[in-house]
C-alpha positions as CSV (number, residue, x, y, z in Angstrom):
1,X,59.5,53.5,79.6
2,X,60.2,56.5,82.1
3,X,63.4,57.3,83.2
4,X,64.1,57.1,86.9
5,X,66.2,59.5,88.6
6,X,67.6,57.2,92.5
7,X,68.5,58.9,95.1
8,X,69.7,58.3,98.6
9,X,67.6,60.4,101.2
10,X,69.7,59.3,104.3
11,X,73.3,59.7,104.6
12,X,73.5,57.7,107.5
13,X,72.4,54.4,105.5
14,X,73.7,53.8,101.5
15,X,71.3,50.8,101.8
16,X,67.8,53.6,101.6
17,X,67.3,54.9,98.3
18,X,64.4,56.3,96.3
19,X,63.7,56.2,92.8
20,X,61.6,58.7,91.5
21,X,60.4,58.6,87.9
22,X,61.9,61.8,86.1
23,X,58.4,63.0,84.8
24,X,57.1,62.9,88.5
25,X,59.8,65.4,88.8
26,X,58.5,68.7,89.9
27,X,61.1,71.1,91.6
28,X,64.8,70.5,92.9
29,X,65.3,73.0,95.6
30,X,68.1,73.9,97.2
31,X,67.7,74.2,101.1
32,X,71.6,75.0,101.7
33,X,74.8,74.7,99.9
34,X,75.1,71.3,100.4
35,X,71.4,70.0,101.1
36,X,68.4,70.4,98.2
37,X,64.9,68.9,98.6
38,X,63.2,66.9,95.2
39,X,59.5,67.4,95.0
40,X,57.4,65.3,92.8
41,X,54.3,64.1,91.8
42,X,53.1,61.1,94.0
43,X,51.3,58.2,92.3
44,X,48.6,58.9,95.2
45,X,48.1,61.9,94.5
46,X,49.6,65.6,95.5
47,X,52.9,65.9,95.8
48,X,55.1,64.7,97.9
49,X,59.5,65.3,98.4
50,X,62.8,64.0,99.7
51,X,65.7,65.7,100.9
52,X,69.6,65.0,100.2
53,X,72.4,65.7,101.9
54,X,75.8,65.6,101.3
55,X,74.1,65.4,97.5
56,X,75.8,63.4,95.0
57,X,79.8,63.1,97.0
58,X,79.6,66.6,97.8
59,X,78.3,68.0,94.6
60,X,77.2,71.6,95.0
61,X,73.4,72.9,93.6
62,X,75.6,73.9,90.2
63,X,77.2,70.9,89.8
64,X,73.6,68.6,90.6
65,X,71.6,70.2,88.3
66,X,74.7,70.0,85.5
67,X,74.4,66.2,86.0
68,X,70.3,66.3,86.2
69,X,70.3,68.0,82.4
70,X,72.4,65.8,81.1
71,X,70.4,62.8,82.9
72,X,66.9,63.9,81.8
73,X,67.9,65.6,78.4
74,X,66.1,63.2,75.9
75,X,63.2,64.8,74.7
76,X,61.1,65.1,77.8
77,X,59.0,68.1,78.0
78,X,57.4,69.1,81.9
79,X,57.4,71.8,84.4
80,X,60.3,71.9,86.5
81,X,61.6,74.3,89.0
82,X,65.1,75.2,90.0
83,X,65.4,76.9,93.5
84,X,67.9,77.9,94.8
85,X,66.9,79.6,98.7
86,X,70.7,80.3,99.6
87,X,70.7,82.5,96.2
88,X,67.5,83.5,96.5
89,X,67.1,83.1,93.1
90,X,64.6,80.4,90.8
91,X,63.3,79.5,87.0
92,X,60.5,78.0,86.2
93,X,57.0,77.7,84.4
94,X,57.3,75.0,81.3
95,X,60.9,74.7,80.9
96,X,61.3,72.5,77.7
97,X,64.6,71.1,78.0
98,X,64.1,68.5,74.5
99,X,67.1,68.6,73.0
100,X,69.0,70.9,75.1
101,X,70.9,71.3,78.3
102,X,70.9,73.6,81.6
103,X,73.4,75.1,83.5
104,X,72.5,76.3,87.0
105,X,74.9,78.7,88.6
106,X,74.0,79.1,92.2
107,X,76.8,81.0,93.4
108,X,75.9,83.9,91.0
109,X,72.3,82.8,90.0
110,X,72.7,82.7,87.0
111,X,71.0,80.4,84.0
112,X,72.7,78.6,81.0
113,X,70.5,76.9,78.1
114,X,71.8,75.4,75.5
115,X,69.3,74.8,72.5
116,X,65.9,76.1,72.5
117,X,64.1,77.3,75.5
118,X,60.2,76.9,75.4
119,X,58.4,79.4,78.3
120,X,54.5,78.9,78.3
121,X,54.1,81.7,81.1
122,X,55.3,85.2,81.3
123,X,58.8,85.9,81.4
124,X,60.0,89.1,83.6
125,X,63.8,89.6,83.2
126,X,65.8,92.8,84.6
127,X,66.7,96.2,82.6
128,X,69.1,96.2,80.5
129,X,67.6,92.5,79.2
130,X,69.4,91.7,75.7
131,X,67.3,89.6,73.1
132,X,69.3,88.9,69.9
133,X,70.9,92.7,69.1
134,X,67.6,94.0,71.0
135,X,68.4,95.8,74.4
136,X,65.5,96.2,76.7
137,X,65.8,98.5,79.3
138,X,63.6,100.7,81.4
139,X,61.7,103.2,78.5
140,X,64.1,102.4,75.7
141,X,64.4,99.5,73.2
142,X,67.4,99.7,71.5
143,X,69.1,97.4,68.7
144,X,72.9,97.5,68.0
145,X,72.2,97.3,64.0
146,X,70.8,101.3,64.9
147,X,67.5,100.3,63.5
148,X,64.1,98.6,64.3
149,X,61.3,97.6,62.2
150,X,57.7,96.8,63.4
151,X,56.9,95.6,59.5
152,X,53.3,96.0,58.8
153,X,51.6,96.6,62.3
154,X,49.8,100.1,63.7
155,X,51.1,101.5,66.4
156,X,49.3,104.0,68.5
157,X,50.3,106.1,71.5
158,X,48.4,108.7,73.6
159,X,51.8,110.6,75.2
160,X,54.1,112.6,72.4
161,X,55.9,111.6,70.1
162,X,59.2,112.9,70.1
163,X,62.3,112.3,67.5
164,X,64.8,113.2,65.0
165,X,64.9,113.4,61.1
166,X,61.4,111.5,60.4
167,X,60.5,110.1,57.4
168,X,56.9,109.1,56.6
169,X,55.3,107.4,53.6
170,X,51.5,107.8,53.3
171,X,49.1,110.0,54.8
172,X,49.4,111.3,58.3
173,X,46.4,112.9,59.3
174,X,44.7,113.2,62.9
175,X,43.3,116.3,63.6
176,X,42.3,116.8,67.1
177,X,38.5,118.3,68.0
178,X,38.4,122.1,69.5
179,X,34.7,123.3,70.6
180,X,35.0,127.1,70.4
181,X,33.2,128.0,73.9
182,X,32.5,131.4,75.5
183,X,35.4,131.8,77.5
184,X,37.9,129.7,75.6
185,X,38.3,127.3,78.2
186,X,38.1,123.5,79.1
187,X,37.1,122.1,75.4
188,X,38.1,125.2,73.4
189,X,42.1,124.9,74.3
190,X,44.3,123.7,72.0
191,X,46.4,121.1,73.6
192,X,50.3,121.6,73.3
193,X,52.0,119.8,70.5
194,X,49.0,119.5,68.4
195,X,49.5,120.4,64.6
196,X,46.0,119.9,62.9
197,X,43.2,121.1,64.5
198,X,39.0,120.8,63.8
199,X,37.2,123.7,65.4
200,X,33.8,123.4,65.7
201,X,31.5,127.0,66.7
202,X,28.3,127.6,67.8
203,X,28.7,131.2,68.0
204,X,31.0,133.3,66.1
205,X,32.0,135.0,69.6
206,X,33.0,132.2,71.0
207,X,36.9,131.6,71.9
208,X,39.4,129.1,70.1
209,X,42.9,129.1,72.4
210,X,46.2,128.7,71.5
211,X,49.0,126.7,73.2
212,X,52.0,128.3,74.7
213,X,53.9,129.0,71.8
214,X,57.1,126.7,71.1
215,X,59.3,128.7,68.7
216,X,59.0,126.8,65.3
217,X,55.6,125.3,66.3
218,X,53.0,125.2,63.3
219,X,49.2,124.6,64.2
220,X,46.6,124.2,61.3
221,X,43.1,124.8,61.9
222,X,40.1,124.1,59.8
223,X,36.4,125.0,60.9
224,X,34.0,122.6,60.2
225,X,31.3,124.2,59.9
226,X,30.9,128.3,58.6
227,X,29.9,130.2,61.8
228,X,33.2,131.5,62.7
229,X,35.2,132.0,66.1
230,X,37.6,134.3,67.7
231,X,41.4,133.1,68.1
232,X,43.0,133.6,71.2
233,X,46.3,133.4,72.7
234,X,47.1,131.4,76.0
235,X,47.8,134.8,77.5
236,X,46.6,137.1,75.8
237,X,47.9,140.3,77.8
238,X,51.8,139.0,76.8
239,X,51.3,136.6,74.0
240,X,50.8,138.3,70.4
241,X,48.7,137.3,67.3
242,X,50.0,139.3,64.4
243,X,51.8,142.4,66.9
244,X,48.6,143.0,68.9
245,X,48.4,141.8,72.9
246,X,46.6,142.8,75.6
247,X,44.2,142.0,78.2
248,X,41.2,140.1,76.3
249,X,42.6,140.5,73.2
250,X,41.0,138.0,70.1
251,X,41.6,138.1,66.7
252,X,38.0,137.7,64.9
253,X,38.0,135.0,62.3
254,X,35.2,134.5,59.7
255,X,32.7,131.7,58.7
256,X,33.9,132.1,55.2
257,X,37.9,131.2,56.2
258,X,38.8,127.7,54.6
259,X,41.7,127.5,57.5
260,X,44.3,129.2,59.2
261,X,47.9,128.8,59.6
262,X,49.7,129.7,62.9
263,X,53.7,129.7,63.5
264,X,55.3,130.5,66.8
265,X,57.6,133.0,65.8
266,X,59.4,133.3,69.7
267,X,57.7,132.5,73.2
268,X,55.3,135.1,73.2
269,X,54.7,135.3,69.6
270,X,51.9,134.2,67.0
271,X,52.3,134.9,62.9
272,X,48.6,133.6,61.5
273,X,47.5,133.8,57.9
274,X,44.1,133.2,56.5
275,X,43.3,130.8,53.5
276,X,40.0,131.5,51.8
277,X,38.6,128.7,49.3
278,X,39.9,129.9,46.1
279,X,43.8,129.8,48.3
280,X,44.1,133.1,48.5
281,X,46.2,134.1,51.8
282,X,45.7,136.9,53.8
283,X,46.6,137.9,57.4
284,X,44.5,137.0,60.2
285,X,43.0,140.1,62.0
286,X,45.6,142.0,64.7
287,X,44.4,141.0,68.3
288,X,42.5,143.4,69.7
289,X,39.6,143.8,72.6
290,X,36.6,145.7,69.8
């Protein structure tokens, strides 16, 4: 048998009351500090409400809604709403409330659940939201045990990745695709803060460039293929390869060249040795305009 929640809807006559089954129960809403409206399902159809005043000798929102949990807290399951319009604040959406107990505050809108909280919607809390040690705030995720673990899932991001010491067990390989193209434009730029780098070539005139250097920075490049390209700096007329800079300037690099190594020595610097098959290392050719 359902429980039934009664309550007196005019203040002016004890005598009227209403009884309203508690799984009817859809939303208690609070209309002022001391008046709330109950809306619930009606057995006709739709929904239908009543209002209280003066609720419950004077009991504020806080104090009904104390009284409600405790009323309805025996394993009923069902959507019900808390609104609170002075506070401007609400919960909602599938709030399970089996074998547990609510607090609403409505003087600082604030929430209390005591046992497990089942939410069959989305949940959108405020930055700085804390889960267990997990702090989530506005693009950071944070735990107070200083570490977090994903286990065994891939994760993928298309920004940079930036961090500290890394450690990394397994292979990490993703080179990125470079088209060698006549002026070394559009597909033939390497992209800042890429490492590992596929060329492909059509022509062996045809321009490979460079990022801005970022001192420490370490590019790899591998041809696939045996045509051959020329390497060029981002600016060519400041930025060296091997000493050599100037206006055009390209160092020439054969089909025959298993890859190439490139470190940013300083901001407008390139070192970049040449690895044939057998591993033998040589330096790439000085920039020049021949």
């Amino acid at each position: 048998m359902s429980k039934l929640i009664y309550i007196n809807g005019d203040s002016a006559d004890r005598d009227l009351s209403t009884s309203i089954p508690v799984d009817h129960l859809r939303v208690i809403e609070a209309q002022s500090p001391n008046t709330c409206r109950l809306w619930h399902a009606s057995p006709i159809g739709g929904y239908s409400s009543v209002i209280c005043t003066n609720m419950i000798s004077g009991k504020d929102f806080k104090e009904l809604c104390k009284d409600f949990s405790k009323a309805v807290n025996s394993g009923k399951s069902n959507e019900i709403v808390f609104i609170d319009k002075f506070a401007n604040t609400s919960f909602s959406n599938q709030v399970d409330i089996s074998g547990a107990s609510i607090t609403y505050d409505s003087s600082a809108g604030n929430q209390t659940v005591s046992g497990d909280l089942s939410v069959t919607g989305t949940v959108s809390a405020a930055t700085g939201s804390i889960v267990g040690d997990l702090t989530l705030a506005d693009g950071s995720i944070t735990d107070s045990s200083g570490a977090i673990s994903f286990g065994d899932e891939a994760l993928s991001t298309t920004g940079t990745l930036s961090s500290g010491n890394t450690t990394v067990d397994g292979l990490v390989y993703d080179p990125v695709i470079v088209t060698a193209t006549a002026a070394g434009d559009g597909v033939g730029i390497i992209a800042s803060g890429k490492s590992m780098v596929k060329v492909t070539s059509t022509d062996a005139n045809h321009i490979v460039t460079l990022p801005i250097p970022s001192i420490g920075q370490v590019i790899y490049i591998v041809e696939d293929g045996t045509t051959g390209y020329e390497l060029r700096s981002s600016t060519p007329a400041s930025i060296s390869i091997n000493g050599g800079s100037g206006a055009d300037f390209e160092s020439a690099i054969a089909g025959a060249t298993a890859y190439i190594r490139c470190l940013a020595v300083s901001t407008t610097a390139w070192i970049a040795n040449q690895f044939a098959a057998a591993g033998t290392e040589s330096a790439v050719e000085v920039a020049n305009n021949t």
